[in-house]
N, C-alpha and C positions, 0 to 999 in steps of 0.2 A: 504493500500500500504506500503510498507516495505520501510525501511528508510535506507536500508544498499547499501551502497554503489556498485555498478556495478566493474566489475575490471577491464573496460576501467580508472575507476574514480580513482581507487587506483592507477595503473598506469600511469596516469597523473600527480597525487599528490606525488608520490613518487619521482615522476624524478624531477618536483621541487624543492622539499626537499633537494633533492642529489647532485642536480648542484649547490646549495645554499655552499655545501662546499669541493666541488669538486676542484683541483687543478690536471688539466692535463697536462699543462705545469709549471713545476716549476723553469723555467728560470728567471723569476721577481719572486718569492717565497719570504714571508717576512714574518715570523711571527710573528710580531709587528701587522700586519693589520688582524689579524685572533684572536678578544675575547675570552677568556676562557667562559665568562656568557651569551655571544651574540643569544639568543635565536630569535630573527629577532622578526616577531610578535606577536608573544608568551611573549615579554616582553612587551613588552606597550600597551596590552589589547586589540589593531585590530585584533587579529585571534578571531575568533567564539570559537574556542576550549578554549581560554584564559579567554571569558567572559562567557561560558556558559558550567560550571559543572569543567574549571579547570584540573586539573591532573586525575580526575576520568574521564574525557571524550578524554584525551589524551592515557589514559591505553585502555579503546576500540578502539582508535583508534588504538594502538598497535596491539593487539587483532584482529582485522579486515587485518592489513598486516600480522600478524603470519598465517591468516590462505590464505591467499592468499598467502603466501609465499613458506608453505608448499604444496599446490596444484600443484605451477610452478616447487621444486622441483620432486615431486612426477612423471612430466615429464621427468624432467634431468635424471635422477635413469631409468624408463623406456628407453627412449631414448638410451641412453648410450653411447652418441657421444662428448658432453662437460662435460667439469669439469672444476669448482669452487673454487678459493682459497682466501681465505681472513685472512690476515696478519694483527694481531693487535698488535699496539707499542702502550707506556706510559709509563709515570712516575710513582713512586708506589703511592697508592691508587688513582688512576683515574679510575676505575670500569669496569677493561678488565673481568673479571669473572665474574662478572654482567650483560655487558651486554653478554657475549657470552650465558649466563645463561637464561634469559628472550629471548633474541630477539631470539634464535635458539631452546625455549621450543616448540615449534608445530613439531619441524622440526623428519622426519622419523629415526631414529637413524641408522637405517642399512646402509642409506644416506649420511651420516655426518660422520667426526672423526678428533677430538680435538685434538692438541699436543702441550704439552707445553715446550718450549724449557728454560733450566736455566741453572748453569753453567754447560762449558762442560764438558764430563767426558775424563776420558785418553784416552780412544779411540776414541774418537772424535776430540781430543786434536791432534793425528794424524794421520786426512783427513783435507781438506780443508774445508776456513772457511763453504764453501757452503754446505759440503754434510751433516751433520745430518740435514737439512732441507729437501736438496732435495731428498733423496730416500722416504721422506712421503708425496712426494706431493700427492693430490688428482689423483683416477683414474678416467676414465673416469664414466661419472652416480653420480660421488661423487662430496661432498662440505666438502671441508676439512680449517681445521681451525688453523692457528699457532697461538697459543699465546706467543707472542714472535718472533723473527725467526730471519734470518739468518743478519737481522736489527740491532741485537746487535754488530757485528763486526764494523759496521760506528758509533756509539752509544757510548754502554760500553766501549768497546774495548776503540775507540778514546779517551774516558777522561780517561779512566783508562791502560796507554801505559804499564804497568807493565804486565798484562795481555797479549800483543801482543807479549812481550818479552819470556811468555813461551808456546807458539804456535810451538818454534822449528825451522821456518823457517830459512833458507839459507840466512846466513844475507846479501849476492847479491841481495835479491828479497825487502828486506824492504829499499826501497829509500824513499826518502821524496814526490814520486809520489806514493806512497802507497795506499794513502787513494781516490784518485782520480782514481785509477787502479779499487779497490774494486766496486764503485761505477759503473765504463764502464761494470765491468765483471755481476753484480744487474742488469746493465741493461740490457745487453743481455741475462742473462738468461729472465729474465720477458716478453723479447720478441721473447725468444724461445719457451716460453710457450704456449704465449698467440698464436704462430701460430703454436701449436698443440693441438688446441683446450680447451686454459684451462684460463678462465676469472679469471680476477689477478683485484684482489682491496685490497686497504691498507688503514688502518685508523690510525690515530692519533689521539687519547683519549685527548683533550687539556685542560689540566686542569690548574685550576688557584694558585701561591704558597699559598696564603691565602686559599682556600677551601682544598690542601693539608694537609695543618695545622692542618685546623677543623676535617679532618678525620682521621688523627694520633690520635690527642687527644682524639677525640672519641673510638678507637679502646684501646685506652692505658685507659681511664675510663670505659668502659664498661667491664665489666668480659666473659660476652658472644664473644665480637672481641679480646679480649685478644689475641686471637693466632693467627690473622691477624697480628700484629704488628712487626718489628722485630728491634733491634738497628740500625742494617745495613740501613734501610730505611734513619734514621737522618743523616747518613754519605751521604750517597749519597744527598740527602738534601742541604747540604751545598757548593755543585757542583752545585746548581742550573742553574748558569749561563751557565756553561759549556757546560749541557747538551741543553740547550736551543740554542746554536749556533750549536751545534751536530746534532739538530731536523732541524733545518732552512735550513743549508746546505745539509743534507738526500733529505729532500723532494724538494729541488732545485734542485739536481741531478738527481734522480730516476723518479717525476712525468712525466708521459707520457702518450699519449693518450691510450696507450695498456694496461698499470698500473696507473691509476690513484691513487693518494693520495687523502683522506677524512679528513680534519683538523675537527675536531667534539669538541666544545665547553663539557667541560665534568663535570663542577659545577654543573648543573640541571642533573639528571638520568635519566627522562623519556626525557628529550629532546635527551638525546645522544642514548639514545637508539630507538627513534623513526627515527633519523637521520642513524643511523646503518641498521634498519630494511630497512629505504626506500633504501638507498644505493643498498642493498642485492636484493631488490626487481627488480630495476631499471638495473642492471644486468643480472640477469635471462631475463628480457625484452628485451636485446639487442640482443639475440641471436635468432634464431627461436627452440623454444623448442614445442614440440608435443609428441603423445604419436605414437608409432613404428605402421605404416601403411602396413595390410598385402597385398601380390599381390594375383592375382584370383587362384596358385594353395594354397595358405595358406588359403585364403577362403574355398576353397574347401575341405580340410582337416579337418576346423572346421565343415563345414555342414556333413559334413561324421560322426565327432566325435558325433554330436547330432544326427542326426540319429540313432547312436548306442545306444548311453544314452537312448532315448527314446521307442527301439524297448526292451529295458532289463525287 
């Protein structure tokens, strides 16, 4: 008898996983109470995966939602009535290209497309903060992927006001409700989205300043991450704090039942990405996805086509 999991099982497991760091209302949002290392029972040795095999039995567990993952895509793509977007934010080296790397490897390529947003350029410099995100949203059948997005205007922008100042805007529009504007205008897009068919989840890579550290350093000893590193990372660095009420206040605003926010503890790699994956999975789950049902004259069509095939 086969020991692999049913994909009632994976979807039951995954939604646990996902509500574990799920933030749908970020009205009480605090991230004081959300660990960078908080692996839940994966740390103190009660999960089964923790005592028996470890991180090698947590990679098949991966493994086992990649390919479950890829299946329920594989509907969507068919289907071609919902679309998928997932927005990931972070600190630098908290593992956004890692995990989009691992957790979306099953995934159909023709399905999926990555974009990564960094600074703007001039012509983006004049549309609004939203649009070099939104004309790549996902279409419908697709899972589309910002790395970065339109997240950095309450973010970067916010600690770095110098950058707001060469946006150009009309300086009648930058009041000191500014930033509280941005956020009403996030959310309604998110919930114009989501009610045209297009499931919106957001993660927040949370990593810890200490395991930061350790991956600088690593990237700056290592000759092979050499070119992962950049000075700029240490400067921003030193804003630690900044950006840390930056995050708190984002996902106080923005989290909603239509968007929810993912605070994903991001020290451990395979947790956050196993976190990532159930999220992804847990989503697809929420919608009714199948594969396109034909009526009797499209039946009919096909038995005609075999027919043909047959009689050649």
């Amino acid at each position: 008898m086969s020991n692999e999991p049913t994909m009632q099982e994976i979807l039951e497991a995954s939604s646990r996983l996902a509500k574990r760091h799920c933030v749908s209302d970020g009205r009480e949002f605090r991230l004081k109470d959300h660990d960078p290392v908080d692996i839940g029972p994966f740390r103190d040795g009660t999960h089964p995966l923790a005592r028996e095999g470890g991180k090698d039995a947590t990679r098949e567990l991966l493994a086992t939602g990649i390919r479950a993952m890829a299946a329920m895509q594989d509907m969507l793509y068919a289907q071609d009535r919902w679309s998928l977007l997932l927005v990931f934010q972070a600190m630098d080296a908290a593992g956004k290209d890692g995990v989009i790397k691992h957790v979306m490897s099953g995934v159909n390529p023709q399905g999926c497309e990555v974009h990564s947003f960094k600074a703007p350029s001039a012509e983006e410099m004049d549309h609004d903060f939203m649009w070099r995100c939104t004309r790549l949203a996902p279409r419908r059948g697709q899972i589309g992927i910002f790395n970065r997005s339109y997240y950095e205007e309450t973010l970067v922008v916010r600690v770095h006001p110098e950058i707001l100042a060469r946006q150009q805007l009309p300086k009648e529009v930058v009041t000191e409700a500014i930033w509280s504007e941005r956020f009403q205008d996030i959310r309604k897009w998110e919930r114009y989205m989501a009610r045209n068919g297009t499931i919106v989840r957001k993660f927040f890579l949370n990593v810890s300043k200490e395991e930061q550290k350790r991956r600088f350093l690593e990237r700056i000893d290592d000759p092979a991450k050499n070119w992962k590193f950049s000075a700029g990372d240490v400067v921003e660095r030193a804003r630690w704090d900044e950006y840390m009420s930056a995050y708190e206040e984002t996902i106080r605003e923005t989290a909603r039942e239509d968007a929810p926010w993912y605070v994903v503890p991001a020290d451990n790699k395979w947790y956050t990405r196993l976190v990532v994956a159930a999220a992804i999975i847990d989503a697809l789950a929420s919608v009714d996805l199948h594969y396109p049902e034909l009526d009797d004259a499209g039946k009919s069509r096909l038995a005609e086509a075999r027919a043909t095939l047959l009689a050649e």
